[in-house]
N, C-alpha and C positions, 0 to 999 in steps of 0.2 A: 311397922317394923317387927314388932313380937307377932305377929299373923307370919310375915313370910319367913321366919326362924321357925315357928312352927310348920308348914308347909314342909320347909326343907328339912328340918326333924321326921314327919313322918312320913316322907317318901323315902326318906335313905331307910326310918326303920323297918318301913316294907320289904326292899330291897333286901338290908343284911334278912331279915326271918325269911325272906323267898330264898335266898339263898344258899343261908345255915339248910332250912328242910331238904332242898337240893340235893346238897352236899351229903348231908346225915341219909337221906331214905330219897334215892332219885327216882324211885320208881312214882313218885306220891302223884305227880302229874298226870301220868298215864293209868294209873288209879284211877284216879277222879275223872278222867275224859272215857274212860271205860264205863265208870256209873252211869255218867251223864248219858251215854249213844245209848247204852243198854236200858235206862229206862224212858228215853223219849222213845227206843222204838216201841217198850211195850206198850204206853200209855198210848202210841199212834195208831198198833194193832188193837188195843181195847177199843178205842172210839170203832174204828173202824168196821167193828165182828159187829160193835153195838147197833154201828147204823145199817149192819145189813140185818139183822134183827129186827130193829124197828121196824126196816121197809116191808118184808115178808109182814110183819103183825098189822099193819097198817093200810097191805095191800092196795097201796099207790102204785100209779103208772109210773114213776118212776123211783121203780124199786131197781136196790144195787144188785151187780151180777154175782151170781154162782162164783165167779171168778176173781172178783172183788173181795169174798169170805177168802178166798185159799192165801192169798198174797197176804191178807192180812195176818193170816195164820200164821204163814212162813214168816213175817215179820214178828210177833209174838215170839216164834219158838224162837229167832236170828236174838232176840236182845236180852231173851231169857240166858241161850247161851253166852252170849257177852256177858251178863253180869256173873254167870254163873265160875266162868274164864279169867282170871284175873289175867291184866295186861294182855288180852285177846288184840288190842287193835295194835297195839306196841308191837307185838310178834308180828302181824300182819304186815305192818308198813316197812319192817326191817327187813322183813325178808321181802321182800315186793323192791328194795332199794337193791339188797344182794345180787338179784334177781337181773336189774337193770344194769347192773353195774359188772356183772360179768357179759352179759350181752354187747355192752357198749363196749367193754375192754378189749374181749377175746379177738375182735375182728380188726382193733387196733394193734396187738400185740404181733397176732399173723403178717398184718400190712410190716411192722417194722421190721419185724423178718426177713419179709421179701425185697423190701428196701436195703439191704447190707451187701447181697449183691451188686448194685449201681450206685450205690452213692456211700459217704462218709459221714453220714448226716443221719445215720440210722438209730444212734443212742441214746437220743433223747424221746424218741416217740414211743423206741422202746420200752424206757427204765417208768416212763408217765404211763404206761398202757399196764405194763406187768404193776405199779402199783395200786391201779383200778383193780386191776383182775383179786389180785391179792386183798386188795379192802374189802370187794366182792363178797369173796370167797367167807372173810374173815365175819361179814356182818349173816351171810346163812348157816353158819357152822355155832358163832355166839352170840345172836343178835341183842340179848339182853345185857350181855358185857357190855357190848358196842356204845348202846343206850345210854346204860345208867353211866357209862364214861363221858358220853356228851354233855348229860345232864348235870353231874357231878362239875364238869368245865363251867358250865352254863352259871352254876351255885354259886364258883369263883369268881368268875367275873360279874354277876349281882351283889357281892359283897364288897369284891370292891368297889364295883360302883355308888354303893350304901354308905361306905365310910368318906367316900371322895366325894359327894350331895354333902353328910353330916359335916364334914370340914369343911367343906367351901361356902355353906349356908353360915359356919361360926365364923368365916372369916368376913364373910362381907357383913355379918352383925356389927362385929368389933369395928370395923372401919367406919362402918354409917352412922354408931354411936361417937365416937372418936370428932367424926364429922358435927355430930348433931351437940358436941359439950360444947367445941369452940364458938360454934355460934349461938347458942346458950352464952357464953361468955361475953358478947357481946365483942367481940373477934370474926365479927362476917367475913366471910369469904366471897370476893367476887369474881366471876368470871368476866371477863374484856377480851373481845375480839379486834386485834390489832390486824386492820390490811393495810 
């Protein structure tokens, strides 16, 4: 009983602290997944430059190619500059989403267009197209607004979800204790299945 209160204590506390951080500094995620890519790829380019090194001093038959060192280089320099970039892959995937999302929009927008001529059915493929276009637009112009507005939603709804784990953990405490006095009491409770 006191294990799964705890349980549910410290999953909601995870929650609210993932959340509150969220909430307080959204970018913290994209942070940390920036560290992460930027130094796996360096430590990948290390290995790499090292094993063609090796093979050259080693002068095995199967030594790495000339082309094997460049790649890995470019990998080196690629995560030097990610770390060096704060929120580099954030900017990347926002604008990569604006990107697709004026693409998909514009050719939807023109269709509803051309739809207002024939039919009356035109205002809805419309007013859903031009809000792609305009989300589009909105995420290559501020993508880091955009972001840290998700993220920030994201914070709220893991806080809630934290306080609504803490509560609903304290209530089934209280009932299963509730439960466990009476039949301490020697007031058993039985269940009978009547068909």
């Amino acid at each position: 009983m006191k294990k799964m209160l705890q349980n549910y204590s410290l999953g909601a506390a995870a929650c609210i602290v993932m959340g509150i951080a969220l909430i307080i500094k959204p970018g913290f995620i994209g942070q940390v997944l920036n560290s992460i890519v930027g130094t796996v790829l360096i430590v990948w380019a290390a290995f790499g430059i090292l094993r063609f090194i090796m093979s050259k001093a080693s002068d095995s038959k199967t030594s790495v190619s000339f082309l094997s060192l460049i790649s890995n280089a470019a990998l080196l320099i690629g995560g030097i500059y990610i770390l060096a970039n704060d929120r580099l892959l954030e900017r990347v995937l926002m604008c990569t989403l604006g990107v697709y999302l004026l693409f998909t929009g514009l050719p939807k927008l023109l269709e509803a267009l051309r739809m207002r001529s024939y039919t009356l059915e035109w205002k809805k493929p419309l007013v859903s197209s031009l809000m792609t276009v305009i989300f589009g637009a909105l995420v290559l112009i501020i993508p880091m607004f955009v972001i840290d507005g998700v993220m920030r939603i994201i914070g709220i709804a893991l806080v809630i979800a934290g306080v609504s784990s803490f509560m609903s953990g304290r209530a089934t405490s209280v009932i299963k204790k509730k439960h466990e006095n009476k039949t301490a009491d020697g007031k058993k409770v039985i269940d009978v299945k009547y068909e």
